[in-house]
ZAMARGU-4260 file (C-alpha; in steps of 0.2 Angstrom, whole numbers, plus 5000, padded with zeros to 4 digits):
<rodrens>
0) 4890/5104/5062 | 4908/5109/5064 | 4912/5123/5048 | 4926/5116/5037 | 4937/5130/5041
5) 4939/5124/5059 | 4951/5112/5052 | 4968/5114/5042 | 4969/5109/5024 | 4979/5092/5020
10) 4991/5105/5012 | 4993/5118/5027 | 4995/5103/5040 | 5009/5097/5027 | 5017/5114/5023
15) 5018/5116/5045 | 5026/5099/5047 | 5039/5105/5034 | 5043/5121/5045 | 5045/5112/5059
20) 5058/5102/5052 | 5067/5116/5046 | 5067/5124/5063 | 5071/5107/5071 | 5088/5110/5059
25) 5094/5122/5067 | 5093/5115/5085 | 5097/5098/5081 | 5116/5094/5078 | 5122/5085/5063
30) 5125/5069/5059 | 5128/5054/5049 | 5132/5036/5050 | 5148/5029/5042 | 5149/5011/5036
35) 5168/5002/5041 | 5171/4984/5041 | 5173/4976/5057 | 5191/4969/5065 | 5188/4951/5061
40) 5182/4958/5042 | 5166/4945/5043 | 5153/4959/5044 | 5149/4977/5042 | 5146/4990/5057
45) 5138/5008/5057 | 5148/5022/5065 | 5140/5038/5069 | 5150/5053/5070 | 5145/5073/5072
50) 5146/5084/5057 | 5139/5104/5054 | 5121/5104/5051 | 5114/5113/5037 | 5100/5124/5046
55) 5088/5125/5031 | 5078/5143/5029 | 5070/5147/5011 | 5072/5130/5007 | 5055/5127/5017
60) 5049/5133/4998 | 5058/5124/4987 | 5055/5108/4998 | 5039/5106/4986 | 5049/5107/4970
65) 5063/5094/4979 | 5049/5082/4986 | 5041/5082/4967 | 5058/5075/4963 | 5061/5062/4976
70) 5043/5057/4973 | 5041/5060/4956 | 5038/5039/4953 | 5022/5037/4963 | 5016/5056/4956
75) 5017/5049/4939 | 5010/5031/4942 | 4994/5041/4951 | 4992/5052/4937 | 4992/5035/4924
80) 4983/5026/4933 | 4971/5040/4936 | 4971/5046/4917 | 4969/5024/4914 | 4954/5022/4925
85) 4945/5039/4921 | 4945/5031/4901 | 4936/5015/4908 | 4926/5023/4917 | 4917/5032/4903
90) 4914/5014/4896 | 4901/5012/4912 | 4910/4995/4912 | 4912/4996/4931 | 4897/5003/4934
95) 4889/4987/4928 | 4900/4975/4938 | 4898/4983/4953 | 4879/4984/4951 | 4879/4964/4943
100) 4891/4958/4960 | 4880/4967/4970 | 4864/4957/4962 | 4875/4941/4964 | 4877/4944/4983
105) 4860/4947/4988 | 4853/4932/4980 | 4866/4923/4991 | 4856/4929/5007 | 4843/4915/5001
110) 4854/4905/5013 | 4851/4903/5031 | 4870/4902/5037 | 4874/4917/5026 | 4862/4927/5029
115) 4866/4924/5049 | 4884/4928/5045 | 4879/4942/5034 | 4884/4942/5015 | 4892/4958/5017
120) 4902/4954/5031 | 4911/4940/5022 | 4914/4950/5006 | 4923/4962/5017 | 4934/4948/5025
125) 4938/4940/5010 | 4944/4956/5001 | 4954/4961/5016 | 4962/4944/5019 | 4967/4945/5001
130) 4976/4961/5003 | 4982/4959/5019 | 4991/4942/5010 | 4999/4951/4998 | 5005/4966/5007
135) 5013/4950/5019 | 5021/4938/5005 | 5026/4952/4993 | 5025/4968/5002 | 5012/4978/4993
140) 5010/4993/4999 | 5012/5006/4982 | 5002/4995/4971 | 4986/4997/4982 | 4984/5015/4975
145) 4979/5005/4961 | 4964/4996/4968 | 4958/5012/4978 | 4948/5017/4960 | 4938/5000/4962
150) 4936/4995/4981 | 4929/5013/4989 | 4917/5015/4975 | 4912/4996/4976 | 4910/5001/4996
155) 4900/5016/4992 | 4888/5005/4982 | 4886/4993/4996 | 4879/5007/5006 | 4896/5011/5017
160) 4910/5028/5017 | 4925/5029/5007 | 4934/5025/5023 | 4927/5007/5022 | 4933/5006/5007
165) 4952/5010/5010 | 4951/4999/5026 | 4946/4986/5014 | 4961/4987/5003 | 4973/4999/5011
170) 4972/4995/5028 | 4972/4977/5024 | 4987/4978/5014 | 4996/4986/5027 | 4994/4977/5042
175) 4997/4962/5033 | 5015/4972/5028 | 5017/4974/5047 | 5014/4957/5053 | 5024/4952/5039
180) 5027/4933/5035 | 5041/4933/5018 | 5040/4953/5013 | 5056/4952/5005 | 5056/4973/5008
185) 5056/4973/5024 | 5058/4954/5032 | 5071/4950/5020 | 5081/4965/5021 | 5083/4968/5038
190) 5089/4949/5041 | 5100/4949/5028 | 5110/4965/5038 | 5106/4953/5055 | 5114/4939/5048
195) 5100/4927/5051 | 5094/4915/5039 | 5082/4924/5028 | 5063/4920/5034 | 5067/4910/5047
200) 5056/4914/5061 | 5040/4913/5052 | 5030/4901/5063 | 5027/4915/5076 | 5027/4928/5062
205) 5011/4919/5057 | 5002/4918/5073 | 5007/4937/5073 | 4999/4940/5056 | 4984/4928/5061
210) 4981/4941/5076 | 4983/4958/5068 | 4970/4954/5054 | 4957/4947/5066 | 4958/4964/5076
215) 4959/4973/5059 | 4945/4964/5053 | 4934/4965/5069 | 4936/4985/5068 | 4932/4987/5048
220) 4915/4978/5051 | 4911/4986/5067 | 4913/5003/5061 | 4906/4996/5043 | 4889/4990/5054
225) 4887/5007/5063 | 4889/5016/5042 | 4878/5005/5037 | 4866/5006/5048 | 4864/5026/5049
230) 4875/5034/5035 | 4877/5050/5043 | 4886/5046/5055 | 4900/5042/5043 | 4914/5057/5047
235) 4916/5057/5027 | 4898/5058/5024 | 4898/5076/5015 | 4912/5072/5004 | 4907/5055/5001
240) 4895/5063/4989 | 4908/5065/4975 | 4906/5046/4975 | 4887/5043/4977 | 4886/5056/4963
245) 4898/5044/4953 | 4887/5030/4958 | 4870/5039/4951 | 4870/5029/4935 | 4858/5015/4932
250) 4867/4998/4922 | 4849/4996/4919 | 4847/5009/4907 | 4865/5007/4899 | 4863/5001/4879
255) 4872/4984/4880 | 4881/4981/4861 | 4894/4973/4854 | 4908/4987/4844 | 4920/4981/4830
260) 4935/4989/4842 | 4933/4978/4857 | 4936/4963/4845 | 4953/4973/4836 | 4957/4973/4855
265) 4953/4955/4857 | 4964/4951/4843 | 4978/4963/4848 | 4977/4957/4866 | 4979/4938/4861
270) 4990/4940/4849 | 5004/4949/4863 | 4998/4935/4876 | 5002/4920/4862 | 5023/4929/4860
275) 5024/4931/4879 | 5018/4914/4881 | 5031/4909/4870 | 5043/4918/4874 | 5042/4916/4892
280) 5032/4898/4892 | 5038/4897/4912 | 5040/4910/4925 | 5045/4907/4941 | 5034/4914/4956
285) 5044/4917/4971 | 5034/4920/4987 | 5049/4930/4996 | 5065/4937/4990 | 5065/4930/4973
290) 5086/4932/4973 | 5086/4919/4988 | 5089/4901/4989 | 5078/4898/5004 | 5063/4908/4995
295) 5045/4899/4989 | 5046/4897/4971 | 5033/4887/4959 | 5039/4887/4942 | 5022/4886/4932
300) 5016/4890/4915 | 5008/4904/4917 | 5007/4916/4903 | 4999/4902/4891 | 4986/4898/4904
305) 4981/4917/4906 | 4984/4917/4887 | 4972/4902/4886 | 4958/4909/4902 | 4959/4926/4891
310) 4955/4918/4873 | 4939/4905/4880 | 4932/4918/4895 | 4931/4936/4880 | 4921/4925/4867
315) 4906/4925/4874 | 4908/4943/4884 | 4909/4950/4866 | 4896/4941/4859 | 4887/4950/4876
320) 4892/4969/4874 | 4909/4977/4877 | 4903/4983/4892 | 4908/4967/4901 | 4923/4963/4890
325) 4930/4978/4899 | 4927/4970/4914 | 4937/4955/4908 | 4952/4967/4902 | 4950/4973/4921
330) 4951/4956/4928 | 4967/4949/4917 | 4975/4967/4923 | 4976/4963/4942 | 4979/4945/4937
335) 4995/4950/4926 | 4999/4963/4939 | 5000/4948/4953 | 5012/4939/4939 | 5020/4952/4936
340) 5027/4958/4953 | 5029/4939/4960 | 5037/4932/4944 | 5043/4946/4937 | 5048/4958/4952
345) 5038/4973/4944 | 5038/4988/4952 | 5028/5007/4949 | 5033/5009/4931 | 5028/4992/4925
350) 5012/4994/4934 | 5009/5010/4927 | 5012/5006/4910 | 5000/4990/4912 | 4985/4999/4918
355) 4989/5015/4905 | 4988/4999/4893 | 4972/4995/4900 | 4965/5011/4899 | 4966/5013/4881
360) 4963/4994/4878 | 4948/5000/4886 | 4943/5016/4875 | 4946/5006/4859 | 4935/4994/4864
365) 4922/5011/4865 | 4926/5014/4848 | 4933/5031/4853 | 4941/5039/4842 | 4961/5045/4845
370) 4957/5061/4851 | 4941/5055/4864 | 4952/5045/4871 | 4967/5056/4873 | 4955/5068/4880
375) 4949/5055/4892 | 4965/5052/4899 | 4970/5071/4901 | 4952/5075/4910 | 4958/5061/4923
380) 4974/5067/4924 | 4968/5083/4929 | 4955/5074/4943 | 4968/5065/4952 | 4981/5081/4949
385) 4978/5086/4967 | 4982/5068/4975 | 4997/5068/4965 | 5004/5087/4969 | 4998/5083/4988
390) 5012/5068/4986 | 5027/5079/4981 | 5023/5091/4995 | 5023/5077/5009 | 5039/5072/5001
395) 5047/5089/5005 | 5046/5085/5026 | 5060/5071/5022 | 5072/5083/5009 | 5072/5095/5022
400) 5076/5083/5035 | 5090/5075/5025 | 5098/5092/5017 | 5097/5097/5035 | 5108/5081/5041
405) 5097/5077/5058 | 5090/5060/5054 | 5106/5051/5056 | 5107/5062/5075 | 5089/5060/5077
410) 5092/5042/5075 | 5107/5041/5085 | 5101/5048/5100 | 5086/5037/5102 | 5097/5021/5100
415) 5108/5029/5114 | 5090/5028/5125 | 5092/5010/5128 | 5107/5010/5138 | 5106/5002/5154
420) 5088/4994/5151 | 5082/4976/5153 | 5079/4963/5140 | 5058/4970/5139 | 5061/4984/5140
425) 5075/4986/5126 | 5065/4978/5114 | 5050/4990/5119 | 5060/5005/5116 | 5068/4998/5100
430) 5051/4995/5095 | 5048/5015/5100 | 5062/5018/5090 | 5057/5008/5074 | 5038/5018/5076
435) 5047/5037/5078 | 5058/5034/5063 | 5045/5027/5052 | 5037/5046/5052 | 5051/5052/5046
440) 5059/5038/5037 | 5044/5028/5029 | 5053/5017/5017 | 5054/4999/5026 | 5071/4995/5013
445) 5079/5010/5018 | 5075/5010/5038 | 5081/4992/5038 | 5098/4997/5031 | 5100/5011/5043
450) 5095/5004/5060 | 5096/4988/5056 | 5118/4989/5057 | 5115/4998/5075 | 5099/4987/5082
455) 5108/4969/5079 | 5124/4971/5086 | 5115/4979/5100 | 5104/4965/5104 | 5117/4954/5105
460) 5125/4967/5121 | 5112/4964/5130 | 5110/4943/5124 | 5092/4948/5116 | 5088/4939/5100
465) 5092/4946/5084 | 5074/4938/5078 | 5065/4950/5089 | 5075/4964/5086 | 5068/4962/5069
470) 5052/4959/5073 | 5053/4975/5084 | 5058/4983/5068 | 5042/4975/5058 | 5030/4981/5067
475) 5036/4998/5071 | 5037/5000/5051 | 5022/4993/5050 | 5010/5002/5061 | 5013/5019/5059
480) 5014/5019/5041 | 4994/5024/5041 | 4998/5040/5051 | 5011/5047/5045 | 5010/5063/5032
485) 5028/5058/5025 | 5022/5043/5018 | 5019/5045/4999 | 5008/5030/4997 | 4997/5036/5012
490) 4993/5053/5004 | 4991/5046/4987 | 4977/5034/4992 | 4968/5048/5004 | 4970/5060/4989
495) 4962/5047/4977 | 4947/5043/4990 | 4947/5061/4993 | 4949/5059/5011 | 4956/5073/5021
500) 4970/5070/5031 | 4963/5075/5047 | 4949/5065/5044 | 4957/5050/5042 | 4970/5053/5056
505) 4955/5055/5067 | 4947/5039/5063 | 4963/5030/5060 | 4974/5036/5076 | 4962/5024/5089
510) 4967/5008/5077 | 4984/5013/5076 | 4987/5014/5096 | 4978/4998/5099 | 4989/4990/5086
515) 5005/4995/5095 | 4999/4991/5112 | 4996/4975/5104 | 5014/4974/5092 | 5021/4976/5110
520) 5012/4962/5120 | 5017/4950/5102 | 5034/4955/5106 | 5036/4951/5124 | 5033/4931/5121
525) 5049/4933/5107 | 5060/4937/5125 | 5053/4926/5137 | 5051/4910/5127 | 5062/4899/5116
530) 5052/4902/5098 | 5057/4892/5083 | 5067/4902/5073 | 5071/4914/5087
</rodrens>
């Protein structure tokens, strides 16, 4: 067995990357792109132009105080969620769901089909399909942090590793954000700067999607099946035992009762839901960018049919124990956090305030007192502190990068690359492109509004459609999002599954390649056929 200190700390492998870019300032020369308006005044074009780079030296230390600053909103919503979830945890409440779904799955095997098809197998699907949805239609990607806290342990139990468990949610998520069908963050960006209408193109966008999640899916269960059937072999089975220690307690032996705080919450809760319902009696899903005209929207009431499903479904859970009321307050959680970031465009903040709210819903309904739950929520603080810290460090390789002023160079000689090149062969380089400059650029809003003034114009040089331009840019944002160390989201869900990030490169880097080879076969039919929307 390989000794833990053959391989480099998440933190050392970081803290390198940082000096590299800090010695990359002071080769590479400066630049930046400025915006002007074109002659004919319809449209907006990017100049690049050289200025003095700013070589960085000491600031390779104070990178970490600046990347805490730049990423201060995820640290903060992994430290409330983490403080939120430790609080139910205490409650045993999940521990019980988990162990009662599990139950409820294995009586399904009673049945020829699914037992043929395996029960496991299609729980896993169904979860990743879900995911992957939402990361296409609203872009999540920073909410799945969330979710880590419920679907690795839920994979531990079913007798898998903490890496099935963030294929199921955070791999999900983020190939369906790659093969994108209405994210508004990325999709609806960069064809508002192309000047195409926004979405169009989403026929062969969701033959695309339809493709990545069946090769997504394929390899989660296939390296799932090979756990599952000798659990050792599992590269995270040593650390995995922080979760299977977790996992040690029996529902059977919990005391199920009834406490007079989960009914104050009861009240409490219903009484919030019954103003919102009235003050807000219809809210307006949008599946797309909500400030569009060509977006999806359903206008539905539905605060008072959550306030309604949330008044009949707690009765007889608190008649049950508070144990399962818990779970309830769990379930309207994701379901108002669904509502909340289609109808109401929520973002970090909101979503950490909901499940902070959830958390102390939660120890109420214990009937902990002020200080036990405070105390709670300190103690999880503290257990998710590293994942958090391990964020702001990531975030110094970009501050470093931009107070150098190289990205704009960096970016500006890679577009200079596809001088002189065929139609498939641009759109493969563009496609390169997209890829590089996601490691250092890992916002999707913010690549599209940088490459996305250069990349369009360009096609249109070489008579390539803007559509695949964009879809050149899709998937290189996409893909390489679960590699690179510069990407908070990344490093906030490996810290939370406590999975090392060499670890998780070395079981991840295989997918990724395949899933570029294929972006780039996807891409080829966008040149040499006339596509709807294209």
């Amino acid at each position: 067995m390989a000794s833990p200190n053959k391989f480099p700390h998440t933190w050392l492998i970081i803290f390198i990357l940082i000096i590299i870019s800090a010695v990359a300032t002071w080769i590479v020369p400066g630049g930046e792109y400025i915006e002007r308006i074109s002659e004919d005044g319809l449209s907006k074009e990017m100049e690049f132009k050289l200025i003095e780079n700013v070589p960085q030296t000491w600031q390779i230390f104070s990178a970490f105080f600046k990347g805490f600053e730049k990423q201060s909103g995820i640290i903060v919503f992994i430290l409330m969620i983490g403080g939120g979830f430790w609080i139910m945890n205490n409650s045993k409440a999940i521990d019980v769901g988990i162990y009662s779904f599990l139950r409820k799955t294995r009586s399904l095997e009673k049945n020829r089909w699914i037992k043929k098809l395996g029960v496991d197998n299609i729980i896993m699907t169904l979860i990743m399909l879900v995911f992957a949805i939402f990361g296409a239609v609203f872009g999540m990607s920073e909410e799945t942090i969330a979710f880590v806290v419920i679907i690795v342990p839920l994979a531990i139990s079913m007798g898998y590793d903490s890496i099935v468990g963030l294929g199921l949610v955070y791999v999900a998520a983020h190939v369906g954000f790659a093969g994108a069908i209405l994210n508004p963050f990325t999709i609806g960006i960069a064809q508002g700067i192309a000047g195409v209408p926004l979405f169009s193109g989403f026929e062969y966008r969701i033959f695309c999607f339809i493709v990545l999640m069946f090769i997504a899916i394929v390899w989660i269960l296939v390296y799932a099946a090979k756990v599952k059937k000798n659990p050792k072999k599992s590269i995270m089975y040593e650390e995995d035992s922080y979760w299977r220690n977790r996992e040690t307690v029996n529902p059977d032996e919990i005391i199920y009762e009834k406490t007079w705080g989960s009914w104050f919450v009861y009240v409490v809760i219903q009484i919030v839901l019954i103003i919102f319902s009235v003050l807000y009696p219809l809210t307006t899903l949008s599946i797309g960018d909500p400030e569009s005209v060509d977006a999806l929207k359903l206008i539905l009431p539905v605060l008072p049919i959550l306030a309604g499903l949330f008044a009949i479904i707690s009765i007889p859970l608190l008649l049950k124990s508070y144990h399962f009321f818990i779970l309830n307050i769990l379930l309207f959680t994701i379901l108002f956090l669904i509502v909340g970031v289609m109808g109401y465009q929520w973002y970090i903040m909101e979503i950490a305030s909901l499940f902070f709210a959830m958390g102390l819903a939660s120890g109420i309904s214990m009937n902990k007192s002020g200080n036990g739950i405070t105390k709670l929520f300190i103690e999880g603080a503290a257990d998710i502190m590293p994942a958090a810290l391990v964020v702001g460090l990531a975030g110094g390789i970009i501050v470093v990068l931009e107070d150098g002023k190289i990205i704009a160079s960096i970016l500006h000689k890679m577009a200079s690359v596809m001088d002189g090149t065929g139609k498939i062969a641009s759109v493969g380089v563009m496609y390169v492109i997209q890829a590089v400059i996601n490691i250092v650029i890992p916002s999707g809003s913010a690549k599209a509004a940088l490459t996305m003034p250069i990349m369009a114009p360009f096609s249109d040089l070489i008579g390539l459609s803007r559509q695949a331009t964009i879809l050149a840019f899709q998937f290189g944002d996409g893909f390489t999002n679960m590699i690179t160390p510069t990407s908070g989201v990344l490093i906030g869900v490996l810290g939370i599954a406590r999975v090392p990030f060499h670890k998780w490169f070395k079981w991840v880097f295989k997918f990724v390649i395949v899933l570029l080879v294929v972006g780039f076969l996807l891409l080829i039919p966008t040149v040499l056929f006339n596509l709807p929307g294209f």
